[in-house]
N, C-alpha and C positions, 0 to 999 in steps of 0.2 A: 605582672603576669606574662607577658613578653618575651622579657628577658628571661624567665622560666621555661617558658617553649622553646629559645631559643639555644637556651645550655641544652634543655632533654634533647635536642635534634642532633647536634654537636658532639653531645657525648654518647646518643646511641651512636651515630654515625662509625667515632671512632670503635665505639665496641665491635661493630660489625666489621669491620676492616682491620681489627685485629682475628676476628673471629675466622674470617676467611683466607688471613694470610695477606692481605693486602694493606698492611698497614707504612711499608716504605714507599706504595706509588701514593698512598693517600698524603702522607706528609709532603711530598715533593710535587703533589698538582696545588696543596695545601700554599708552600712557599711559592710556585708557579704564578697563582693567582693574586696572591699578596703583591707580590713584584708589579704586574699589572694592573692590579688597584691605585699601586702607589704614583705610577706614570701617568695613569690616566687621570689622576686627584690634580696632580703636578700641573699638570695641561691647561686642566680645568681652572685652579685655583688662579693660574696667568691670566686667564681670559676674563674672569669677575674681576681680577685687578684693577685690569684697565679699563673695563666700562665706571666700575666703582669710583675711580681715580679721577676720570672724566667729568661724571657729575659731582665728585667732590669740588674738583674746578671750576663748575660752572654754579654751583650754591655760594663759593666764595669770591668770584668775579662779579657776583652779584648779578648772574643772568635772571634769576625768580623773577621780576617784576616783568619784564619782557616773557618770559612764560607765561605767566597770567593774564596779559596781555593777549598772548595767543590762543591760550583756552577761553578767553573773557566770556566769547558768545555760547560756548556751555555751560559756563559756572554762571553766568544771570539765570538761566531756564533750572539751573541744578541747586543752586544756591542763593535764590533771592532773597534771604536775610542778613547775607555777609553784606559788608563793607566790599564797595568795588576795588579799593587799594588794599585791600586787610594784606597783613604779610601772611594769613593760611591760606591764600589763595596761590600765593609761591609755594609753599609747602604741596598740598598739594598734587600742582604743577608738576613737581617734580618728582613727587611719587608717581604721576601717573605718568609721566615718560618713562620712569624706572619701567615700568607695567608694559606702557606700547615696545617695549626693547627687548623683552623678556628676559629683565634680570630680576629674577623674582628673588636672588639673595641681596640683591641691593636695595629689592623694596620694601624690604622689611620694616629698617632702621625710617625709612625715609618716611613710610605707611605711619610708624609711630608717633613721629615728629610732627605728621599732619594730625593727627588726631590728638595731639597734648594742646597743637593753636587751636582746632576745633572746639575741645573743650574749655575754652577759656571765652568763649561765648554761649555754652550752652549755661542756659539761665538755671538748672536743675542740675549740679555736678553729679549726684547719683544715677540720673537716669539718663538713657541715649537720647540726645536731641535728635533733632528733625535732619540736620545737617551731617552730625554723625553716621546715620541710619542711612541716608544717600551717599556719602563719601565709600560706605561699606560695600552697598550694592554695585556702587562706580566701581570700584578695586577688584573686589570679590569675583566681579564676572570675569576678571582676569582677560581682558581684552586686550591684542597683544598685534601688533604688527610687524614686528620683526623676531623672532622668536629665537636669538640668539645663544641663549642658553643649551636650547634642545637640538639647534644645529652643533653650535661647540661639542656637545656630547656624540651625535651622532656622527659626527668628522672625527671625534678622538676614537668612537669606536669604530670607525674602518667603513663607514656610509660612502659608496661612489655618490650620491646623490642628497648631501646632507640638506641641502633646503629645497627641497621638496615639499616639506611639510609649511611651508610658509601660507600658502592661499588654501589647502583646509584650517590649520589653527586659526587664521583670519576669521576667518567664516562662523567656526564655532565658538572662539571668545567673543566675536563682536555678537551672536547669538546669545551666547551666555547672559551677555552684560544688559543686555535689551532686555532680555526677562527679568533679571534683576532688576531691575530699574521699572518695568512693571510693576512688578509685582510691589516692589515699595510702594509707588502710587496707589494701587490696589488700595494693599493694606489702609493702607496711610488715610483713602479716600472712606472706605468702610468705618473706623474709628472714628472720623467727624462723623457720618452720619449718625453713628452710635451715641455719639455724643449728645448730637441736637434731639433725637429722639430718647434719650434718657432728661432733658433739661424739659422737652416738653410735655413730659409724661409726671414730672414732678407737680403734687398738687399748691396750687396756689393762696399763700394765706394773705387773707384779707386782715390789714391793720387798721385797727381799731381808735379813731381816738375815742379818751376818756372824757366820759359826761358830765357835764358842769352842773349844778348843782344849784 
């Protein structure tokens, strides 16, 4: 559907700009912006390199264990049914550096890989464990302290001031991520209650032995 909006805009567009006569500055702001799509992709595409490059580096210099190490005293409060050495707690670790860096095309890949170790302990492969559901609300708030990506952008498009933006995004990812994290709890706390009061609402059958004769 989209992509359908997308073509009718494009092809009214050019119908109107032929319609009016304007259709040689339409094609030439057309190639104009292409041009600068493409430098500024260029730019961009350098700058995930190297952070991407980096933590490739450090997954295979085998820094994880030392990451997890450093997040240890979160992941016991966030994760107390892991293994204190499990290797998803490298994982991760380094998804969630990806996160505090804002390289959110690097955390993708890295997002996934923690979630393929997470599931190889969730006891119910079909359904989200408890751990999955935390790891989400951890990510998902997108908590970020260096927000590298949106500066890179803003610096390639012409920002005298490209990090500026660093202590509000702080503010509001680390907000985001707190509610999240709530709110799991929340949830999480209401479904046990749910629970105990569906177990103690069940009626109780008395077993019977059979009478001897």
């Amino acid at each position: 559907m989209l992509n359908k909006i997308w073509f009718a805009l494009f092809f009214l567009g050019f119908m109107l700009a032929g319609a009016t006569g304007r259709i040689e500055k339409t094609t030439a702001a057309l190639f104009t912006s292409m041009e600068a799509t493409v430098k500024f992709a260029l730019g961009l595409i350098g700058f995930l390199a190297f952070w991407s490059g980096i933590l490739r580096i450090a997954e295979e210099a085998k820094i994880l264990p030392n990451l997890a190490r450093l997040f240890n005293p979160l992941f016991r409060r966030l994760f107390p049914n892991l293994p204190p050495n499990a290797p998803v707690l490298g994982a991760i670790s380094l998804s969630l550096s990806a996160n505090l860096l804002g390289l959110s095309n690097a955390s993708t890949p890295l997002g996934l890989k923690a979630m393929e170790e997470l599931n190889k302990f969730n006891p119910v492969p079909d359904e989200v464990s408890d751990e999955i559901a935390t790891y989400l609300a951890l990510v998902m708030g997108g908590i970020c302290i260096l927000p590298s990506t949106i500066i890179a952008v803003r610096a390639q498009a012409g920002s005298h001031a490209p990090g500026i933006i660093i202590i509000p995004i702080l503010l509001a990812t680390v907000s985001g991520t707190v509610a999240a994290l709530l709110a799991h709890k929340g949830f999480k706390t209401i479904d046990r209650l749910r629970s105990r009061t569906q177990q103690k609402n069940r009626p109780t059958q008395l077993k019977r032995s059979p009478s001897r004769q």
